[in-house]
N, C-alpha and C positions, 0 to 999 in steps of 0.2 A: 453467318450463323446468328440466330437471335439471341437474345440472353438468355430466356430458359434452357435453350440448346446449350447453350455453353454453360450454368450454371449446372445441371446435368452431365456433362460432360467432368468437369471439375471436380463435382462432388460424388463419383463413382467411386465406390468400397472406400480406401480410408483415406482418399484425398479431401473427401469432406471435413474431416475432421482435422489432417493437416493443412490444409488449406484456411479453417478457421484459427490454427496456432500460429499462421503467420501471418495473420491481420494483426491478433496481439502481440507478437512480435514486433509487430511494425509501428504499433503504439507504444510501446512500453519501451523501444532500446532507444532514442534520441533523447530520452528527458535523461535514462539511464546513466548515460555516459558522458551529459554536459549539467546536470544539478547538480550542484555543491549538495555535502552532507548536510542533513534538515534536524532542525530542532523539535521536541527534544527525541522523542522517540526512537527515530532513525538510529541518532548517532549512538543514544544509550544500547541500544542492541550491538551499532556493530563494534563501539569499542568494547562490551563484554565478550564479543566473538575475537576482538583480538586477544583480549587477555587469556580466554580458552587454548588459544594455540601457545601463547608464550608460557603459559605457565603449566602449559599441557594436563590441566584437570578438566577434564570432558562431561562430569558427573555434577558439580556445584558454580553455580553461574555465581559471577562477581559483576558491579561495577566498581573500578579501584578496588577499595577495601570492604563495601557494600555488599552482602550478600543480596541477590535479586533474587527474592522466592515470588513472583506473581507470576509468571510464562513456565511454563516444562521447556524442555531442551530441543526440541525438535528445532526451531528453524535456527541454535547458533551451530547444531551439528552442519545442517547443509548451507549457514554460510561459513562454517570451517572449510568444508569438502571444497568449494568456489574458491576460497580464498588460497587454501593450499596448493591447489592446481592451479591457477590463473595467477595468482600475484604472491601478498608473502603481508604476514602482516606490521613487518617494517614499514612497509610503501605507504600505510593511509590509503588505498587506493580504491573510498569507496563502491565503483561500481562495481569490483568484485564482490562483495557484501549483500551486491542486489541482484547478480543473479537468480539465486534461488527465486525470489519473489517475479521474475520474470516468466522465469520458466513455469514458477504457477499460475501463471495469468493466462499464460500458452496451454498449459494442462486443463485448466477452468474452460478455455475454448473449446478444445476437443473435444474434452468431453461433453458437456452442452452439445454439440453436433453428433455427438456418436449417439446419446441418450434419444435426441429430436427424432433421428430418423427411422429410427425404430416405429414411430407414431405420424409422422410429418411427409415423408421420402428424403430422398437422398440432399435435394437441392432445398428442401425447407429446415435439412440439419444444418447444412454449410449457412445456408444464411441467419437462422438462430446463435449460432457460433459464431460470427462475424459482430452479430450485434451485439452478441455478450462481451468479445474480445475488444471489440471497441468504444465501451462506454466512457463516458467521463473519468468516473469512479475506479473501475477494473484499469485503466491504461494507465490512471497517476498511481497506482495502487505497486502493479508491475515495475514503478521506480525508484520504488522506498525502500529497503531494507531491512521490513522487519513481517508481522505474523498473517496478514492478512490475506495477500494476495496468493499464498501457500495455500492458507485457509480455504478459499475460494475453488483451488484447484483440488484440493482434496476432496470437499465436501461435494463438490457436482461429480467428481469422479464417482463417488460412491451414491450417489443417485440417480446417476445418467446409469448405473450398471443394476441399481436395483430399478428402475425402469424397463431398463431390458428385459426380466423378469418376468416384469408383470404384463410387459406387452405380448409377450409369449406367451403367458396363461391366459390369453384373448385372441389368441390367433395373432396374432404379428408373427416377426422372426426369429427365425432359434438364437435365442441368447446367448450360448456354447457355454462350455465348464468355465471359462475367461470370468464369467462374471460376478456369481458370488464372492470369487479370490478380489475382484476390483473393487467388490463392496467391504470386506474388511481388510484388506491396505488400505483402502482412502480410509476408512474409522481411525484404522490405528494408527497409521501418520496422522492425519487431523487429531487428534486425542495427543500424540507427543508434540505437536508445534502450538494450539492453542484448548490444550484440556477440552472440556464438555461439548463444545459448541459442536463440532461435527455430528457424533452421536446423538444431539439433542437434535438438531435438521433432521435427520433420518429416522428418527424417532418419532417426533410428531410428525411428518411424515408419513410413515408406517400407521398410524393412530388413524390420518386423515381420510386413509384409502380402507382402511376396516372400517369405520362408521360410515363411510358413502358406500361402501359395497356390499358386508356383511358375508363376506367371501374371504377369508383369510388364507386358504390352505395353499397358494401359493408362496407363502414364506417360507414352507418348508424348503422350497429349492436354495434359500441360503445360505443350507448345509451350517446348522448355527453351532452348532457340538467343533468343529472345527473352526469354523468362523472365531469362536470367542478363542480358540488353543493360538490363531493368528492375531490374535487382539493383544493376548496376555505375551506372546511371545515377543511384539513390536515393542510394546510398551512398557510390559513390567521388568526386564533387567535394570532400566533406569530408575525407574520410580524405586525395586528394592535399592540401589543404592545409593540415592539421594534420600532416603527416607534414615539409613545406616548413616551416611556420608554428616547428616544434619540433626542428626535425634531428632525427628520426626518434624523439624522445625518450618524447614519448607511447606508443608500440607498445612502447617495450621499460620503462617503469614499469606501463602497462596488463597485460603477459605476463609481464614478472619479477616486479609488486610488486604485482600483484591476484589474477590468476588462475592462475599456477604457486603458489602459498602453498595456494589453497584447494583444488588438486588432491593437493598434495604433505602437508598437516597441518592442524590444525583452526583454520583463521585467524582471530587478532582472540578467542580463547577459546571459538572457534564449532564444537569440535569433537564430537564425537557418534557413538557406535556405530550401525552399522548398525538398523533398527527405531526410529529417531528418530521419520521420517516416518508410518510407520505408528503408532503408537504418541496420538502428535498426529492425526490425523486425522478421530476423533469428534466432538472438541472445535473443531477449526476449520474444519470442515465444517457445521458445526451451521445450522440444523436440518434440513439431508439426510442427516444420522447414522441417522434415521428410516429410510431405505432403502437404507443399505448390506449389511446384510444378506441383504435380497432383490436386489440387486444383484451380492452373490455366486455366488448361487444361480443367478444367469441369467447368469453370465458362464461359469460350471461345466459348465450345462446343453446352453445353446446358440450355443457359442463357435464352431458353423460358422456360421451365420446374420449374411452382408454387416454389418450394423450392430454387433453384436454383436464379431463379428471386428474391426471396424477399431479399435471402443473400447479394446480390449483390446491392441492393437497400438499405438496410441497412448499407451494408460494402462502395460502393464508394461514395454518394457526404459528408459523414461527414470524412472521411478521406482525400478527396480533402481538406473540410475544414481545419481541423486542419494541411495540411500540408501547407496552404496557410497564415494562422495564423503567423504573425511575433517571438511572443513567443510561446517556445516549450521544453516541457516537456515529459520526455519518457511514464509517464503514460496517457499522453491525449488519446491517442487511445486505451486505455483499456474497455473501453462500449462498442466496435464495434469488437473487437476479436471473441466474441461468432460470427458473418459472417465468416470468416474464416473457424471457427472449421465446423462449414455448409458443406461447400464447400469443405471440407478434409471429412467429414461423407460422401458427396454424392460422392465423387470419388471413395470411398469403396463400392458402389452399384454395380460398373460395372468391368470389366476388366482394368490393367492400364498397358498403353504403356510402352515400353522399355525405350523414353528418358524420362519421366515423373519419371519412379521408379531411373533411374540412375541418373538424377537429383537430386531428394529427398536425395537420400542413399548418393552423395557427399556433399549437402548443412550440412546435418546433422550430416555427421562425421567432415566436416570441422570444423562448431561449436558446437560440442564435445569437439571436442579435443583444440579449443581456448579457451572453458570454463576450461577445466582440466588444460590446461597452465597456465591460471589464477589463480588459486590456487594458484598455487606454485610464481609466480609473487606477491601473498598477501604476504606468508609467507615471502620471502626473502625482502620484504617494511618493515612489521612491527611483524614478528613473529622472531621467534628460531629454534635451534635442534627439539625439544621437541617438534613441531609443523608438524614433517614432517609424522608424521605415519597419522593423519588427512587432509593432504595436498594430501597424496597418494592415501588413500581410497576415499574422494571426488572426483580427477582426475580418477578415475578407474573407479568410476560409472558414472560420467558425459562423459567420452570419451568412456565407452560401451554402456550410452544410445543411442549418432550420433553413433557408429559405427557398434555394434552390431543392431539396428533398421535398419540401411542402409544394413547390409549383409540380415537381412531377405525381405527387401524390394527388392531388386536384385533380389532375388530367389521366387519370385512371393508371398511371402505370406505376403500381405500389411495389415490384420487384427493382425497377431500375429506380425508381425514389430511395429505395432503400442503401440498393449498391454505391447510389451517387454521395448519399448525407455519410455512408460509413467512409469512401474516401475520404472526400472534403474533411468531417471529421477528424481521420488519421490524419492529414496533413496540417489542419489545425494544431493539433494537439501537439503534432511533431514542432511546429513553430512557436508555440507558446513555451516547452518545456524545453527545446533546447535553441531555440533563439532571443527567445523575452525574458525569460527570468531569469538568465545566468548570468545579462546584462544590468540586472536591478541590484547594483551594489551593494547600497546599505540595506539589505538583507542579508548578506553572507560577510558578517563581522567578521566571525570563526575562521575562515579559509582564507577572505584577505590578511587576516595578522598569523595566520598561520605562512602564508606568503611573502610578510615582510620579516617575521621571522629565518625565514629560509633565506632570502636576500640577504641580510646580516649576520648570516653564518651562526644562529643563536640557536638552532633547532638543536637537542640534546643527540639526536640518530645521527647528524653530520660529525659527532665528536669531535666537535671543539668546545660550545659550550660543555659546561655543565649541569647535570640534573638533580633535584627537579624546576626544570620552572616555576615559578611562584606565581598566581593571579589572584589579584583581591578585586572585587567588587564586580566580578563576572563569571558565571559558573556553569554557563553552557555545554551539555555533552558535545558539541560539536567540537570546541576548540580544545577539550579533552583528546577527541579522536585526532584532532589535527597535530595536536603536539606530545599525546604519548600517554601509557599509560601513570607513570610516573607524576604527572603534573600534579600541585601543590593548589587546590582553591582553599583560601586561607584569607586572615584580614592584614591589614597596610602593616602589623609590626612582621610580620612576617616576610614581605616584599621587603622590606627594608633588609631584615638579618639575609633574605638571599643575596640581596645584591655587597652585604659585607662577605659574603660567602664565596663573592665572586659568581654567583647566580643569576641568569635571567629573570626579572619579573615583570608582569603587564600591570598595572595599575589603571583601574579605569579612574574618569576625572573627580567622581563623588568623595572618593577616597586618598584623593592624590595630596590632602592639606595634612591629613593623619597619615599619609605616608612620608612628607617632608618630617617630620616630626619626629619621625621614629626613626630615618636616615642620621637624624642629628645625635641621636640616643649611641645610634653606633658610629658613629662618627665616622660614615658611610659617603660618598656621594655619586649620586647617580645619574650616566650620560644617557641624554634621550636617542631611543635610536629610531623612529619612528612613530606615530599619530594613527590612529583607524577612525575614521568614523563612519558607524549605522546605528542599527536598529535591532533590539533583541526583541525578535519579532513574538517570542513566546510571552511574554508579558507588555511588551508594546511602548516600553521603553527606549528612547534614543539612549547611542552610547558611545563616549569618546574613550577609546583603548590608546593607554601611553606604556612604549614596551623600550623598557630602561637593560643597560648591562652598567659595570659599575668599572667607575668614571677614569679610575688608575690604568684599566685594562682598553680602554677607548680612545684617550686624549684628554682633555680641558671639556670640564663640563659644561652642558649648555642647558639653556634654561628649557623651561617646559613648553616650546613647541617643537613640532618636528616636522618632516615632508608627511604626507598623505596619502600611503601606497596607494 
């Protein structure tokens, strides 16, 4: 059978659409289940999600004692729901934590494929959906733990169903009653995991396709009178009571102290000229880099053309926006990829030019092979020898997905270029993210001393120490979530009074001469029970972690060195 036969075959009724949620499946669960928790983001999410269940207030997010008003509630509900059914949040066990963002990355596929085919056919959805599922961006996105990759699946969900829509008031297929209900659940979830963002995509959006059409009376099918009673229904129990819960306090740190900063100047150091986005977008698109190109080309060509048109309504004024936006962050344009993958399905409808395919086929080997170099640029930062047989194979499949996709795309066959660079890809990626980096030690300080901690029976959940741990001179949510909510970041007189306290404390080395100082205050003394050394990678500081218990309860203290989990 040739491939369109079988791509056809595949993608009949809603295999297409499952069939693209287990491409991102097959990208997002290998990084998922071998990445150590990531700084700082990650871990700040999911140790507030643990503290959600332990202290069972569902309504007001903490970190520690921190009230977090910048996010709404939506994604520590569904990594409550993962966590309480899979694990427990005793365990630390973040990939429970990241289900949810998995499954949006899976959700973000589908839909992308259900919206395509509407405009495209059946085999130009599954393979839009494949691309979208397996991009750079979306498959490391599917292994973090926190708003984005939700995001993602929400926000196409609700445009792949107003799509449907509109392709039906053009003659396409009957959209069924399924789909205005699609377009406000995706709003209203997206509106409770990350505020504005969804309803602003859909919005302009909406805006894009009335000034190019001047044809509006199809929104009426949105049944909006109902829509918004689904909007207020998803979202407003919580917002009345965190608005009750907080004297309104939440809304005006989320609008003063989140989101006017990132409107107003480049928040957090996150600022960026205009052309960020695009500029990034080879590289984290990867390996649909391969048909941006001819993507342009059909978006140039035949920008009247229903499908065509809505992409492109969808894809440019929120990408103008965000690249107009002062603060910028690589994943802001992740909702609007799925236009893109559009516009890469519909250039596979027709014949593609010579400079179009020779384009592709160099964008794509080019960054290929800067992805494959980068490997090896990790290992020699913070790997070894013993790092290089995984340095090789990830460079092997990431410089034959650009290069090998580019020679098929050359030689005219743009369906199996595509299928070939999205494998090769997922296998990349599957190598990179859970054979290469989980080996690059001195990046994951956090879980090694949370691992020599566990070795030395100092973990407070083991119940033999006692809590709270103390750490001075390092303040990582990660090693937070590793060793509990309870942990104490404080300075060296602090470490000292725990370890008189009969307390664990980590002392990093900056700090370790005003910790001797303040041991002697108490007339303390403290046995080493272990050394870490890395790298906190969020400020780009090395860093030696000495993790002390006190010295009566140990044996004859010993001086300050120790093994090297």
């Amino acid at each position: 059978m040739t491939l369109e036969g079988e791509l056809a075959r595949l993608s009949r009724g809603w295999r297409g659409p499952a069939m693209a949620a287990l491409v991102a499946f097959l990208a997002g669960l290998p990084g998922l289940l071998a990445v150590p928790p990531l700084d700082r983001d990650e871990s700040r999410f999911a140790q507030a999600t643990a503290q959600m269940l332990e202290s069972r207030d569902f309504v007001v997010i903490h970190y520690q004692e921190e009230p977090r008003f910048k996010k709404p509630v939506g994604i520590h509900w569904l990594q409550a729901a993962s966590v309480s059914l899979l694990s427990s949040p005793e365990a630390r066990e973040i990939w429970a934590y990241r289900i949810p963002s998995l499954l949006g990355a899976m959700l973000a596929a589908a839909a992308c494929a259900w919206g395509a085919t509407a405009f495209f056919g059946a085999p130009g959805g599954l393979l839009a959906g494949a691309m979208l599922g397996s991009t750079f961006l979306l498959s490391t996105e599917a292994l973090i733990a926190k708003t984005d990759a939700v995001l993602c699946g929400t926000t196409t969900l609700a445009i792949a169903a107003l799509a449907r829509l509109y392709a039906e008031a053009r003659g396409g297929p009957a959209a069924g009653r399924r789909a205005w209900l699609l377009f406000w659940t995706g709003i209203a979830v997206g509106t409770l995991v990350k505020g504005p963002i969804a309803p602003l995509v859909a919005a302009l959006t909406i805006a894009g396709l009335v000034l190019m059409d001047r044809k509006p009376g199809w929104l009426v099918r949105l049944n909006w009178t109902w829509g918004l009673i689904i909007l207020v229904a998803i979202v407003g129990p919580w917002a009345g009571a965190v608005t009750v819960a907080t004297d309104g306090g939440f809304w005006s740190a989320a609008l003063d102290g989140d989101l006017a900063p990132k409107l107003a100047g480049g928040q957090e150091t996150h600022g960026a000229p205009p052309g960020y986005h695009f500029l990034l977008a080879p590289i984290l698109m990867f390996p649909m880099t391969l048909m941006l190109p001819a993507a342009a080309v059909t978006a140039w060509r035949r920008w009247r053309e229903p499908g065509v048109r809505f992409a492109l309504a969808w894809l440019v004024p929120a990408w103008l926006l965000f690249e107009a936006m002062p603060t910028k962050l690589v994943h802001y344009t992740l909702p609007i990829y799925g236009a893109l993958a559009w516009l890469a399905a519909a250039a596979l409808t027709e014949p593609m030019g010579k400079r179009a395919r020779w384009t592709g086929a160099a964008l794509a080997g080019l960054f290929g092979v800067l992805l494959a170099g980068g490997t090896f640029y990790l290992v020699k930062l913070y790997g070894d020898g013993s790092d290089a047989p995984y340095a090789i194979l990830t460079a092997v499949l990431l410089a034959a997905a650009g290069l090998g996709g580019g020679y098929l795309l050359v030689r005219r066959a743009p369906a199996v270029a595509v299928v070939g660079a999205v494998g090769l890809g997922l296998a990349g990626h599957a190598a990179l993210a859970a054979g290469l980096l989980p080996r690059l030690d001195p990046l994951w300080l956090s879980a090694r001393t949370g691992r020599a901690m566990e070795k030395a029976q100092l973990l407070p959940e083991q119940g033999i120490a006692d809590a709270p741990v103390t750490v001075t001179g390092y303040a990582e949510p990660s090693l937070v979530f590793a060793l509990g909510t309870p942990t104490e970041l404080a300075g060296p007189e602090d470490a000292a009074q725990a370890i008189s306290e009969h307390r664990p404390a980590i002392v990093e080395q900056r700090k370790e001469a005003d910790f001797e100082k303040a041991l002697s205050v108490y007339r303390a003394r403290a046995h080493l029970v272990a050394t870490v050394k890395g790298l906190d990678y969020s400020d780009g500081k090395k860093m030696i972690l000495r993790i002390y218990e006190a010295a009566d309860a140990a044996g004859p203290e010993v001086a300050p060195q120790g093994a090297q989990p």
